[in-house]
C-alpha positions in Angstrom: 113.2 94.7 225.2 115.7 95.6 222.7 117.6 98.8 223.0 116.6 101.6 220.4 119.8 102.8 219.5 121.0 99.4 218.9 118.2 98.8 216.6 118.5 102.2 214.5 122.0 101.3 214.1 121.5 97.6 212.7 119.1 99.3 210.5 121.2 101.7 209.3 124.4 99.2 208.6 121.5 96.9 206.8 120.6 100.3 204.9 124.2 101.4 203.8 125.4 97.9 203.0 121.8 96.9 201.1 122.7 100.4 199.5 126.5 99.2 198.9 125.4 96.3 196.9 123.0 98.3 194.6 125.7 100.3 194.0 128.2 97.8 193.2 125.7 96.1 190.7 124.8 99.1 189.2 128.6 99.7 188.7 129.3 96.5 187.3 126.2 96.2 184.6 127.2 99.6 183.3 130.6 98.1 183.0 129.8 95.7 180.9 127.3 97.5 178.9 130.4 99.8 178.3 133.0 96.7 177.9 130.1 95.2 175.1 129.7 98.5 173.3 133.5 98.9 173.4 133.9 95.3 172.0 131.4 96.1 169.0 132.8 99.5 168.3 136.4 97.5 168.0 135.0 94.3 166.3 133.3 96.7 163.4 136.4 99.0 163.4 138.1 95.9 162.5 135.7 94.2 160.2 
């Protein structure tokens, strides 16, 4: 029998770091959405 609190806490760390990863990914696409944009607004600037 596995121990409750040990259980809710895996599942929590497995929550938080599946969380954690979203985030990062979210973080990093609207990076480069903004780094693309950026690069368009500077290559027609330029053109």
């Amino acid at each position: 029998m596995k121990h409750p609190c040990l259980v809710k806490y895996v599942d929590d760390s497995f929550m938080l770091s599946s969380d954690l990863l979203s985030n990062t990914v979210e973080a990093f696409s609207r990076t480069a959405v903004f780094a693309a944009t950026l690069n368009n607004s500077v290559a027609f600037a330029l053109d």
